[in-house]
mmCIF file of the N, C-alpha and C atoms, coordinates in Angstrom:
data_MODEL
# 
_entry.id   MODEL 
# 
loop_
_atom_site.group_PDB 
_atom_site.id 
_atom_site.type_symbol 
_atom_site.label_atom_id 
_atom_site.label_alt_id 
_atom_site.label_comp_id 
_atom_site.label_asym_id 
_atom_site.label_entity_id 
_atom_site.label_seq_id 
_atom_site.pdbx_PDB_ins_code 
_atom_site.Cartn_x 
_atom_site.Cartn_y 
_atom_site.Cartn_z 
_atom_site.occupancy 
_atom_site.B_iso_or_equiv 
_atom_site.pdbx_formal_charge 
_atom_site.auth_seq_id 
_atom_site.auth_comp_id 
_atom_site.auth_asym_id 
_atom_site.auth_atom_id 
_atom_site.pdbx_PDB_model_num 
ATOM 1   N N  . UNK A 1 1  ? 0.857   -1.177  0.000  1.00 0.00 ? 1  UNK A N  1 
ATOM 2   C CA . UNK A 1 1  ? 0.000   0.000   0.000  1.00 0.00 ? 1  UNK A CA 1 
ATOM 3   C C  . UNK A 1 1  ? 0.901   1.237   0.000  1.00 0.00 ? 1  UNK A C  1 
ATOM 4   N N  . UNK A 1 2  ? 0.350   1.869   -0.810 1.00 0.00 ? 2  UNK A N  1 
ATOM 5   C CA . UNK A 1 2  ? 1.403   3.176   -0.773 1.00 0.00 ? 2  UNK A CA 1 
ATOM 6   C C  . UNK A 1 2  ? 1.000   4.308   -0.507 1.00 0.00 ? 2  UNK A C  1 
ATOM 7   N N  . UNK A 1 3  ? 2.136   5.632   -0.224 1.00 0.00 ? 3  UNK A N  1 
ATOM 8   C CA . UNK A 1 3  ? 1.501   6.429   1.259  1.00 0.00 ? 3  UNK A CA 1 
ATOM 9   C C  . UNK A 1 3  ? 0.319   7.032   0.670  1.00 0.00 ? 3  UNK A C  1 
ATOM 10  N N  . UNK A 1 4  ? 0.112   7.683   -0.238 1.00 0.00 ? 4  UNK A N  1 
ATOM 11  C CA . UNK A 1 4  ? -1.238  8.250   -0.866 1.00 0.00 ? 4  UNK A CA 1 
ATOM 12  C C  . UNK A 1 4  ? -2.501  7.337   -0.177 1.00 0.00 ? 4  UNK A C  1 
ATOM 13  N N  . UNK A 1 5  ? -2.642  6.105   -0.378 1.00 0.00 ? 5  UNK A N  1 
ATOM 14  C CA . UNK A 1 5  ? -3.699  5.775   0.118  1.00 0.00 ? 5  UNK A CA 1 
ATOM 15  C C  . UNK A 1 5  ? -3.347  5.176   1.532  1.00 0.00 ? 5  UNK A C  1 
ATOM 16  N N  . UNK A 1 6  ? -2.634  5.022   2.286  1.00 0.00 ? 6  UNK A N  1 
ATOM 17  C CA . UNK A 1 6  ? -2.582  5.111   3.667  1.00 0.00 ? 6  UNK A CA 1 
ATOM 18  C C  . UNK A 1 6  ? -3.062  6.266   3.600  1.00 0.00 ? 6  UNK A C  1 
ATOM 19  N N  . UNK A 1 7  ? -2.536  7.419   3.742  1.00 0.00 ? 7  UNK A N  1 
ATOM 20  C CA . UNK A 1 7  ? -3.258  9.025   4.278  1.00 0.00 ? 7  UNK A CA 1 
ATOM 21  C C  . UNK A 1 7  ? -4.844  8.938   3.882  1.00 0.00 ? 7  UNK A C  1 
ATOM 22  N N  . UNK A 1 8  ? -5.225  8.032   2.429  1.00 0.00 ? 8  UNK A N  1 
ATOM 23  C CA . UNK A 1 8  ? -6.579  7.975   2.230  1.00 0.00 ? 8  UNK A CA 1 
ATOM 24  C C  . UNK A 1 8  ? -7.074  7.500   3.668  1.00 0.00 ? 8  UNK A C  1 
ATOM 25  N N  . UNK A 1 9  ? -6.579  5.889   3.291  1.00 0.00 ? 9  UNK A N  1 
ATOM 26  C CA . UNK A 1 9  ? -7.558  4.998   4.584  1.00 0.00 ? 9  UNK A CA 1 
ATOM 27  C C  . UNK A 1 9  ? -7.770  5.782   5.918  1.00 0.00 ? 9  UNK A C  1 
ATOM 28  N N  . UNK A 1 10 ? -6.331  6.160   6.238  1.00 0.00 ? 10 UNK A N  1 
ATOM 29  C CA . UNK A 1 10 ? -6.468  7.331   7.587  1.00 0.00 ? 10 UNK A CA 1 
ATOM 30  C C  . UNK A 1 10 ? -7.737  8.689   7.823  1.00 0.00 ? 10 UNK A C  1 
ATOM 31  N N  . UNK A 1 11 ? -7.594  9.067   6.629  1.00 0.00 ? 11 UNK A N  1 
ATOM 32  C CA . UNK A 1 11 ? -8.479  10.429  6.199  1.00 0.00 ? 11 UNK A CA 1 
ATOM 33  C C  . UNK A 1 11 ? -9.691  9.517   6.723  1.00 0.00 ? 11 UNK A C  1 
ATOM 34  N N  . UNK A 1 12 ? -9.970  8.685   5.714  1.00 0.00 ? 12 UNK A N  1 
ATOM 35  C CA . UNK A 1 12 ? -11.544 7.850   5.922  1.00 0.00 ? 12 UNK A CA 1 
ATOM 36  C C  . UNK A 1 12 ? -11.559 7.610   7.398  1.00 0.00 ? 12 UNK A C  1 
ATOM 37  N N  . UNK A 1 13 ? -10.976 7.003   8.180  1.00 0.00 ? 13 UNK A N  1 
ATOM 38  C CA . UNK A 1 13 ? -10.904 6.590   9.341  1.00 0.00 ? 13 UNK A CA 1 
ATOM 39  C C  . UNK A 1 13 ? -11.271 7.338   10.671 1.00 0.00 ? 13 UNK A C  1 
ATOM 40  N N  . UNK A 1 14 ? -10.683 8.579   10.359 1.00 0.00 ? 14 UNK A N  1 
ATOM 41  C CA . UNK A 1 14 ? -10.828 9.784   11.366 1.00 0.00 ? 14 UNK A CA 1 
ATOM 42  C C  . UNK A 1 14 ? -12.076 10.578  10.834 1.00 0.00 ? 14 UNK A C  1 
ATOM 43  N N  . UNK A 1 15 ? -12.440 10.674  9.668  1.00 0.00 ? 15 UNK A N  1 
ATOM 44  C CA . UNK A 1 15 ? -13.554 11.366  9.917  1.00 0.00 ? 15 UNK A CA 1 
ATOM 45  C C  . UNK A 1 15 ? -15.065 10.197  10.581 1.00 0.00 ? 15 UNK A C  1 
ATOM 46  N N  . UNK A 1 16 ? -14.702 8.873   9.879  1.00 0.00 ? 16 UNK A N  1 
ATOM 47  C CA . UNK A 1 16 ? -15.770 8.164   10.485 1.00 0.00 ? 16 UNK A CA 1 
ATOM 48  C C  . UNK A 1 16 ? -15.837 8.239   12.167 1.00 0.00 ? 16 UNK A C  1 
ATOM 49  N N  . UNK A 1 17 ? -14.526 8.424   12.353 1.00 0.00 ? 17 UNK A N  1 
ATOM 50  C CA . UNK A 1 17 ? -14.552 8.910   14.285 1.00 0.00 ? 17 UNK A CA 1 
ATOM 51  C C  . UNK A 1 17 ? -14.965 9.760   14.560 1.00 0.00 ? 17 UNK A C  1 
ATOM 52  N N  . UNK A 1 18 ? -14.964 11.010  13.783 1.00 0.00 ? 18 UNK A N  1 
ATOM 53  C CA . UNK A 1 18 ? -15.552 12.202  14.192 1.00 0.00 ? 18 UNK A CA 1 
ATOM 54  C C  . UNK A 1 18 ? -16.788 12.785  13.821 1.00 0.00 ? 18 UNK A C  1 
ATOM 55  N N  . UNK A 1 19 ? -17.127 11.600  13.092 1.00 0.00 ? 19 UNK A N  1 
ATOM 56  C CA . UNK A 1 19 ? -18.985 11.483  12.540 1.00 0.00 ? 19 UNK A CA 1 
ATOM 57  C C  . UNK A 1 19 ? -19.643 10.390  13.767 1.00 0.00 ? 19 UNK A C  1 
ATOM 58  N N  . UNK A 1 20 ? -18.959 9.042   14.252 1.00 0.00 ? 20 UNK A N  1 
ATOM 59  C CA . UNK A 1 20 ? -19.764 8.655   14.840 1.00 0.00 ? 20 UNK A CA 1 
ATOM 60  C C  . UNK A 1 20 ? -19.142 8.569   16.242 1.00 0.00 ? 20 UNK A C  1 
ATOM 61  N N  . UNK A 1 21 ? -18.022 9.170   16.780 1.00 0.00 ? 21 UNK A N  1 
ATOM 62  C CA . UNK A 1 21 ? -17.789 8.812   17.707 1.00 0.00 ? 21 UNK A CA 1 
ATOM 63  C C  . UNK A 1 21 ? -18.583 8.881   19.495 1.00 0.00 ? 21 UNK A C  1 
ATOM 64  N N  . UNK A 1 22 ? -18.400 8.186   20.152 1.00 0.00 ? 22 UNK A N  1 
ATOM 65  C CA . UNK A 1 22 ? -19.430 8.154   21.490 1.00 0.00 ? 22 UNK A CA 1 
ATOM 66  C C  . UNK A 1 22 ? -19.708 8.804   22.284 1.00 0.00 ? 22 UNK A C  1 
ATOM 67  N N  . UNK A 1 23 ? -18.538 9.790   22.558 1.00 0.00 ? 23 UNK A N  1 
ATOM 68  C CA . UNK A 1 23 ? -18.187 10.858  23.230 1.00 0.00 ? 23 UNK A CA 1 
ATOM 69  C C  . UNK A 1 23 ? -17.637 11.891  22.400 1.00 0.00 ? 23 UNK A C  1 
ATOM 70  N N  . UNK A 1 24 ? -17.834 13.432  22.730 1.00 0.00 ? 24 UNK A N  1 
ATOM 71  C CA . UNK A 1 24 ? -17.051 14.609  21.965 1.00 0.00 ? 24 UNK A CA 1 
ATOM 72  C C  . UNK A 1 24 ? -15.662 14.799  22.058 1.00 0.00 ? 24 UNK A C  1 
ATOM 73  N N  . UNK A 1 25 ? -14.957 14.244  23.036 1.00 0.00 ? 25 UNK A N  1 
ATOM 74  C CA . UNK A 1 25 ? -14.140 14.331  23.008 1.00 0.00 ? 25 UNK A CA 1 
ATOM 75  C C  . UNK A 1 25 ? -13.124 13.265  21.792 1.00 0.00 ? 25 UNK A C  1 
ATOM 76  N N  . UNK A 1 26 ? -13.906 12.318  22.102 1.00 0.00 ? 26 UNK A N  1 
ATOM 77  C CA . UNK A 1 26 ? -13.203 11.763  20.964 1.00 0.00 ? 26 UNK A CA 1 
ATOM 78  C C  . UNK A 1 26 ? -13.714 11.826  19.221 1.00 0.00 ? 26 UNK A C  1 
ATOM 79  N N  . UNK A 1 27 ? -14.677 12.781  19.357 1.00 0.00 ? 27 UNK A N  1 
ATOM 80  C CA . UNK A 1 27 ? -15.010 13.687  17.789 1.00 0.00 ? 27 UNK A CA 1 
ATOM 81  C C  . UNK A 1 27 ? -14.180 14.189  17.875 1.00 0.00 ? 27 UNK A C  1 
ATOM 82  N N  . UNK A 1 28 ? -13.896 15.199  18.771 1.00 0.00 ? 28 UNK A N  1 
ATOM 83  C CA . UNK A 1 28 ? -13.041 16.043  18.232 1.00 0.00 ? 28 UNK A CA 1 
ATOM 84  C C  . UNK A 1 28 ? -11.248 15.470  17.822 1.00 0.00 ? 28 UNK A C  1 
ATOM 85  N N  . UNK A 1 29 ? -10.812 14.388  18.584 1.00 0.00 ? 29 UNK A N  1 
ATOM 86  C CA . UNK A 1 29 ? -9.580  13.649  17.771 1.00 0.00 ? 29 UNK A CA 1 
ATOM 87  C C  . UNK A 1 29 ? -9.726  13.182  16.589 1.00 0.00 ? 29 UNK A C  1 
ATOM 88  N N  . UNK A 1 30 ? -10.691 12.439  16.226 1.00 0.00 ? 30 UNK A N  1 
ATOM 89  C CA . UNK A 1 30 ? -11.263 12.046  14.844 1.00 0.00 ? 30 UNK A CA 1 
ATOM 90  C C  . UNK A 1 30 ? -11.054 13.105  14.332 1.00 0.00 ? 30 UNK A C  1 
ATOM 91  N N  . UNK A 1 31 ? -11.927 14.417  14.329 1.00 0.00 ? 31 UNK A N  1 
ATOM 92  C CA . UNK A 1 31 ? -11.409 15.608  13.606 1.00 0.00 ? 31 UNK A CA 1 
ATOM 93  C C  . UNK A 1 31 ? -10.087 16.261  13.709 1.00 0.00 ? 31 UNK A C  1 
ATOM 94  N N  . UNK A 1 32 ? -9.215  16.250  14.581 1.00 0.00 ? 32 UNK A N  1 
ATOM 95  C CA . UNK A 1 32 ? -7.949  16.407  15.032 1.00 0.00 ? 32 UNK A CA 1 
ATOM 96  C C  . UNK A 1 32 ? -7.327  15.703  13.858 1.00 0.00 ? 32 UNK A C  1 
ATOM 97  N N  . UNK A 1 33 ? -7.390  14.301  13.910 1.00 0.00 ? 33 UNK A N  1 
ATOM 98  C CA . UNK A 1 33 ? -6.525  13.442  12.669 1.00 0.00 ? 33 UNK A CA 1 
ATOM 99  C C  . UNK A 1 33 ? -7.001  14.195  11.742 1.00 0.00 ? 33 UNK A C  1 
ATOM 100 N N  . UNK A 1 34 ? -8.084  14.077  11.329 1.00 0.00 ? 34 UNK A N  1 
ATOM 101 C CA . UNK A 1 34 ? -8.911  14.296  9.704  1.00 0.00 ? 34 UNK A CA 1 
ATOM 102 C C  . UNK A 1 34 ? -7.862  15.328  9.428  1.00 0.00 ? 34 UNK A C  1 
ATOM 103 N N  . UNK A 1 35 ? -7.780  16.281  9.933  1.00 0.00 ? 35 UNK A N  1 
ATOM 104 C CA . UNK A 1 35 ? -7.163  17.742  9.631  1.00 0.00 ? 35 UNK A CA 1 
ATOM 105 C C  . UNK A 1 35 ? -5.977  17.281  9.075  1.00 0.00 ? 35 UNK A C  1 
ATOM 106 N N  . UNK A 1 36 ? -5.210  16.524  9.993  1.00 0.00 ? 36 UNK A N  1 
ATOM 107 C CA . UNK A 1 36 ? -3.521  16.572  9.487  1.00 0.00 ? 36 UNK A CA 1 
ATOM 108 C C  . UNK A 1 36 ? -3.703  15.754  8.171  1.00 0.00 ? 36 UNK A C  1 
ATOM 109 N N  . UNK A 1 37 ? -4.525  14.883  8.286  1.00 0.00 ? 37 UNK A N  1 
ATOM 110 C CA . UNK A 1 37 ? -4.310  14.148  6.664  1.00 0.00 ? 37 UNK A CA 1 
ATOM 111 C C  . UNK A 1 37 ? -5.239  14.717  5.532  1.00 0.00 ? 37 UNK A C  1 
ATOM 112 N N  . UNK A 1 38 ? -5.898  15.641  5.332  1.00 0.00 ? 38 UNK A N  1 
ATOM 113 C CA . UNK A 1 38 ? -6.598  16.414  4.835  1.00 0.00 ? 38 UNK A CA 1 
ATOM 114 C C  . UNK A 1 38 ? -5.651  17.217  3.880  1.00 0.00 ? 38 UNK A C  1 
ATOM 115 N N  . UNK A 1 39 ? -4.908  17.449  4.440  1.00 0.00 ? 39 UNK A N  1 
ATOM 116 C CA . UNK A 1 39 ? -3.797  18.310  4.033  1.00 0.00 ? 39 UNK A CA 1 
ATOM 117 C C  . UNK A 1 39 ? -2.569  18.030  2.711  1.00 0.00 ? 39 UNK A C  1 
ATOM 118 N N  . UNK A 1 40 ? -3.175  16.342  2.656  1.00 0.00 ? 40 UNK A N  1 
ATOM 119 C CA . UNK A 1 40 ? -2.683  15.632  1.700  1.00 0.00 ? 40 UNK A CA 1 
ATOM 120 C C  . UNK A 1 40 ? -3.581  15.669  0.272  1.00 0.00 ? 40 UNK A C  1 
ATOM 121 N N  . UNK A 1 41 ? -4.036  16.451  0.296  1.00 0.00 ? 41 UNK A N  1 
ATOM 122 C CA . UNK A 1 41 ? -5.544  15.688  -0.789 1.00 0.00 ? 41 UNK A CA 1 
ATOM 123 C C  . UNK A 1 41 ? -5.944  17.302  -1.607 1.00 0.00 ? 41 UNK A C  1 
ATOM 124 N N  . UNK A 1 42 ? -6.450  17.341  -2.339 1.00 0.00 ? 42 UNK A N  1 
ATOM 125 C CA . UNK A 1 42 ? -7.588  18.287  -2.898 1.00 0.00 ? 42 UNK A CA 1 
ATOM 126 C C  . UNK A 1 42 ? -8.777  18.389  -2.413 1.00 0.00 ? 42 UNK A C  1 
ATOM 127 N N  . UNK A 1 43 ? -9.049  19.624  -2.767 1.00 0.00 ? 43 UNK A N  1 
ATOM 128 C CA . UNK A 1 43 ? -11.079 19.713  -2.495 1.00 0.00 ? 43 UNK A CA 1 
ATOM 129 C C  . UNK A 1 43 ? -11.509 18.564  -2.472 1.00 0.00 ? 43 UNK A C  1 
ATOM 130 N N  . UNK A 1 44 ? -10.978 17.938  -4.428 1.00 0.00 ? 44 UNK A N  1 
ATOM 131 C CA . UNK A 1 44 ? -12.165 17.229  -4.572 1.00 0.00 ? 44 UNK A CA 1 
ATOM 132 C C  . UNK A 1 44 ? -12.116 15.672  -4.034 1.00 0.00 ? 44 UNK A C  1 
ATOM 133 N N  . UNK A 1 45 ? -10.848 15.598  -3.411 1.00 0.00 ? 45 UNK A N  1 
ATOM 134 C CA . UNK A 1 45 ? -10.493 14.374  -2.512 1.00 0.00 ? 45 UNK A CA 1 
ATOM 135 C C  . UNK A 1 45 ? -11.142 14.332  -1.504 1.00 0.00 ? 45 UNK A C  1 
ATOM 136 N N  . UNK A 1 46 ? -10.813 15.451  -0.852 1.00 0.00 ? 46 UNK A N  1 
ATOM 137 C CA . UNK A 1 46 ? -11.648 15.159  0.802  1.00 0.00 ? 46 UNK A CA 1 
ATOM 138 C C  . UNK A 1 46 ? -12.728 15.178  0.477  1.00 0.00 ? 46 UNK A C  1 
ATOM 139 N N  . UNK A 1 47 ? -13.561 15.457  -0.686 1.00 0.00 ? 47 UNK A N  1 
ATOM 140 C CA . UNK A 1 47 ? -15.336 15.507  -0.654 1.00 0.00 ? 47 UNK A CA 1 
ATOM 141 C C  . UNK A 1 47 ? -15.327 13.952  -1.023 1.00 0.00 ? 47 UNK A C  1 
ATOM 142 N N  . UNK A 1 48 ? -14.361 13.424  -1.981 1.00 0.00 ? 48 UNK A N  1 
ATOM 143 C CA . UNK A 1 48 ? -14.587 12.129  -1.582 1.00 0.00 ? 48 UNK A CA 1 
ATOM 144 C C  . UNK A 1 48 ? -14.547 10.980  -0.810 1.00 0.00 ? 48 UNK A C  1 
ATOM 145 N N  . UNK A 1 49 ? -13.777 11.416  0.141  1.00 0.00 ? 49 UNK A N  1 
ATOM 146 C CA . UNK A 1 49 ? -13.097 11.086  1.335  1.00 0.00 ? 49 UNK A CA 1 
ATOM 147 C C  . UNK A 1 49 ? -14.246 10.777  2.489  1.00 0.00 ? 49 UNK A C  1 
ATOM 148 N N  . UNK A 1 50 ? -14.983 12.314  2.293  1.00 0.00 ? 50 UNK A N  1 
ATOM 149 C CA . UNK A 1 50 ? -16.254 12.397  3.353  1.00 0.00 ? 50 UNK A CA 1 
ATOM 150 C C  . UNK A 1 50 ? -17.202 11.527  2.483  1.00 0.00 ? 50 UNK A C  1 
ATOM 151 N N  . UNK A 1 51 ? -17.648 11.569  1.226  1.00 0.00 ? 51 UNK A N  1 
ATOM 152 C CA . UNK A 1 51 ? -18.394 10.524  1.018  1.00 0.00 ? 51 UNK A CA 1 
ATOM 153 C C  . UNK A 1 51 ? -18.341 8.959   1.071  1.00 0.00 ? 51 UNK A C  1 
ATOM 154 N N  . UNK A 1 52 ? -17.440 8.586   0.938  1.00 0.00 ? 52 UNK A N  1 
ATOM 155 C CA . UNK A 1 52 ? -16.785 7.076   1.216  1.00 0.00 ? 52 UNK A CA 1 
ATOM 156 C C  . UNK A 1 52 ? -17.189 6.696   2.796  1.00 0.00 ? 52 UNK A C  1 
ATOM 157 N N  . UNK A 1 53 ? -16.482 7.876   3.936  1.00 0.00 ? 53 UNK A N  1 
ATOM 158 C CA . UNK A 1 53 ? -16.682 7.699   5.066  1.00 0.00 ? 53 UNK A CA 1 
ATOM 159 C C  . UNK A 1 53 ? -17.864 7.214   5.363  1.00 0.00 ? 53 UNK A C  1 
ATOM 160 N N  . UNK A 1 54 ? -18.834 8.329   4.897  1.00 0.00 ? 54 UNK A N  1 
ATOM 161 C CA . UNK A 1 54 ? -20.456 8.193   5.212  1.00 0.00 ? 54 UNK A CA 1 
ATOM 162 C C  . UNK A 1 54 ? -20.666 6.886   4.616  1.00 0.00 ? 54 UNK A C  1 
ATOM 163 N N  . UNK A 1 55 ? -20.415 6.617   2.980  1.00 0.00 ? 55 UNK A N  1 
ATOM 164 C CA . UNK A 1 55 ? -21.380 4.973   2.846  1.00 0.00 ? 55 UNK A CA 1 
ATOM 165 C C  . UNK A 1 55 ? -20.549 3.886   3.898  1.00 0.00 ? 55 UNK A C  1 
ATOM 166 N N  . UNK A 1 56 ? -19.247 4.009   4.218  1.00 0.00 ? 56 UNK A N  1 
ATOM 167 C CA . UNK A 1 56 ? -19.052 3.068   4.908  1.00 0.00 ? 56 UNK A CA 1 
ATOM 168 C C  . UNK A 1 56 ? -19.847 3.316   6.573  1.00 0.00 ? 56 UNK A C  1 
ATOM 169 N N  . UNK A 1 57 ? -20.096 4.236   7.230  1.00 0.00 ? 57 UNK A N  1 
ATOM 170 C CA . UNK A 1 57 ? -20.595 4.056   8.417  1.00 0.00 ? 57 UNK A CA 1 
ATOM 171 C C  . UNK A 1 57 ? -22.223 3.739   7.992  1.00 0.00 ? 57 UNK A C  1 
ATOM 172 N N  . UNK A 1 58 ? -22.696 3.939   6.715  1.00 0.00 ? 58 UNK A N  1 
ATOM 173 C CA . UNK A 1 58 ? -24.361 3.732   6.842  1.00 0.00 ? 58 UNK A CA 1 
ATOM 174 C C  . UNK A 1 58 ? -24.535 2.180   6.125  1.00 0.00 ? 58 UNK A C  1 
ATOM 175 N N  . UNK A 1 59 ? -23.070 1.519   5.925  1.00 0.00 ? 59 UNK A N  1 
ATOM 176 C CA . UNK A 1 59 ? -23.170 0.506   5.359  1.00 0.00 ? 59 UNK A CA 1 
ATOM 177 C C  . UNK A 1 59 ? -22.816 -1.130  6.562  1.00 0.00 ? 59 UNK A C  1 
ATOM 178 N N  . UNK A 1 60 ? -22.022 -0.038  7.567  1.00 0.00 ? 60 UNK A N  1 
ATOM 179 C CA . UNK A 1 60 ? -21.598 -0.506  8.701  1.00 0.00 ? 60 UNK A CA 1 
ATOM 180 C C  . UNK A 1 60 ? -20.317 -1.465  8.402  1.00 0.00 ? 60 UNK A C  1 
ATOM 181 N N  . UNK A 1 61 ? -19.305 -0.819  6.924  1.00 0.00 ? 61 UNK A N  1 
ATOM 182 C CA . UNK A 1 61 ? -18.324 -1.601  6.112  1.00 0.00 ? 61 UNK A CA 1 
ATOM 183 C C  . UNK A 1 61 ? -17.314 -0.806  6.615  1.00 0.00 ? 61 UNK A C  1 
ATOM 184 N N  . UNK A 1 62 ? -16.484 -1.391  7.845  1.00 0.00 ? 62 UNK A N  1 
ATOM 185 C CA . UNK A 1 62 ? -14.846 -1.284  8.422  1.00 0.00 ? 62 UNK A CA 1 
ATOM 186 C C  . UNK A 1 62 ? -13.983 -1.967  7.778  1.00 0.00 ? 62 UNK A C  1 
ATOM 187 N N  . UNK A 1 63 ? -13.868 -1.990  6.848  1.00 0.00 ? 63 UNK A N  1 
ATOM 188 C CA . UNK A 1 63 ? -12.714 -2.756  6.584  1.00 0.00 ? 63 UNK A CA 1 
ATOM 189 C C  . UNK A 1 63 ? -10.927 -2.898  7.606  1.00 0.00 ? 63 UNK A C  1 
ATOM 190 N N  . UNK A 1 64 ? -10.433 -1.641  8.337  1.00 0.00 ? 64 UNK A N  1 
ATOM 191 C CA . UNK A 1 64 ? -9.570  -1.679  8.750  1.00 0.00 ? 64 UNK A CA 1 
ATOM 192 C C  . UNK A 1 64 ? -9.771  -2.256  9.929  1.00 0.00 ? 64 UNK A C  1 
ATOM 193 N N  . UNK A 1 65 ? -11.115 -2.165  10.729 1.00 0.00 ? 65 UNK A N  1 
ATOM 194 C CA . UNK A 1 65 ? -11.311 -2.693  11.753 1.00 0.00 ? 65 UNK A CA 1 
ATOM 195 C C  . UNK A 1 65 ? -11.072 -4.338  11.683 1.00 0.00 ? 65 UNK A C  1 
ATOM 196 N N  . UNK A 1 66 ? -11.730 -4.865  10.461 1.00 0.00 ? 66 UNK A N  1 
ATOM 197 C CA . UNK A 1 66 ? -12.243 -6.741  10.537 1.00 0.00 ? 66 UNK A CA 1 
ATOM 198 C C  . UNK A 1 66 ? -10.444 -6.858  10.236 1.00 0.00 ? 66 UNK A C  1 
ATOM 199 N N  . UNK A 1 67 ? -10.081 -6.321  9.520  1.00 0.00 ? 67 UNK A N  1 
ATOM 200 C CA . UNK A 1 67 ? -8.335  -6.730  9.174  1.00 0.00 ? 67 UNK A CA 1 
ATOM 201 C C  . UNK A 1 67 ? -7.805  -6.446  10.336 1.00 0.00 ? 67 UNK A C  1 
ATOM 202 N N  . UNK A 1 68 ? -7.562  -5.658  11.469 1.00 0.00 ? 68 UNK A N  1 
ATOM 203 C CA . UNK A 1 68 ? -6.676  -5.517  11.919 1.00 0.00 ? 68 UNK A CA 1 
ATOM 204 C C  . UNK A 1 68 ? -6.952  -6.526  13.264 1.00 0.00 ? 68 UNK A C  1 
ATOM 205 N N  . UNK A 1 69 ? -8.506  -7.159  13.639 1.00 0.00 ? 69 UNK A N  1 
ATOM 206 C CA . UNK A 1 69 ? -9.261  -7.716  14.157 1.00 0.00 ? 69 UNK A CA 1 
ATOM 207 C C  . UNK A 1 69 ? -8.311  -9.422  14.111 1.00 0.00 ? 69 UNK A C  1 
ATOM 208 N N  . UNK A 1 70 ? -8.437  -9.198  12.754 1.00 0.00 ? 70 UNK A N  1 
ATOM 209 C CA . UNK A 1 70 ? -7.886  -11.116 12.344 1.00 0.00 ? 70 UNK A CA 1 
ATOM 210 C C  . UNK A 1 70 ? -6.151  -10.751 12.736 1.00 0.00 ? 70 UNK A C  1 
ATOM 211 N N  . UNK A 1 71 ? -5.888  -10.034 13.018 1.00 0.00 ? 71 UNK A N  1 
ATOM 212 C CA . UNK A 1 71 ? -3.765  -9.869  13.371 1.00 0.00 ? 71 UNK A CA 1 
ATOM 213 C C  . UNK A 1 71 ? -4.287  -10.516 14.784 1.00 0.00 ? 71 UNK A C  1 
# 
């Protein structure tokens, strides 16, 4: 995997934390990350970035979670 889409998966990752996370405090780290890897991307990246996020939390599809689950 190469770093472009690590910073993707990451991007995806932190905003799904800071869309569903349990407590605000940990929105706001989710958004904390989002920011630094945000910084990697274009407009029209992070709009895709945030859309990916969303079908994966309304799809309930983690992929990094079930992989890192089976280590």
């Amino acid at each position: 995997m190469n770093t472009q889409t690590q910073h993707r998966n990451n991007l995806i990752t932190s905003l799904m934390l800071a869309i569903s996370a349990p407590t605000d405090e940990l929105a706001m780290e989710g958004a904390a990350a989002a920011e630094v890897f945000a910084k990697y991307f274009s407009k029209a990246e992070l709009e895709s970035a945030k859309s990916e996020a969303l079908v994966r939390l309304e799809t309930n599809h983690y992929p990094l979670r079930s992989r890192s689950a089976a280590l």
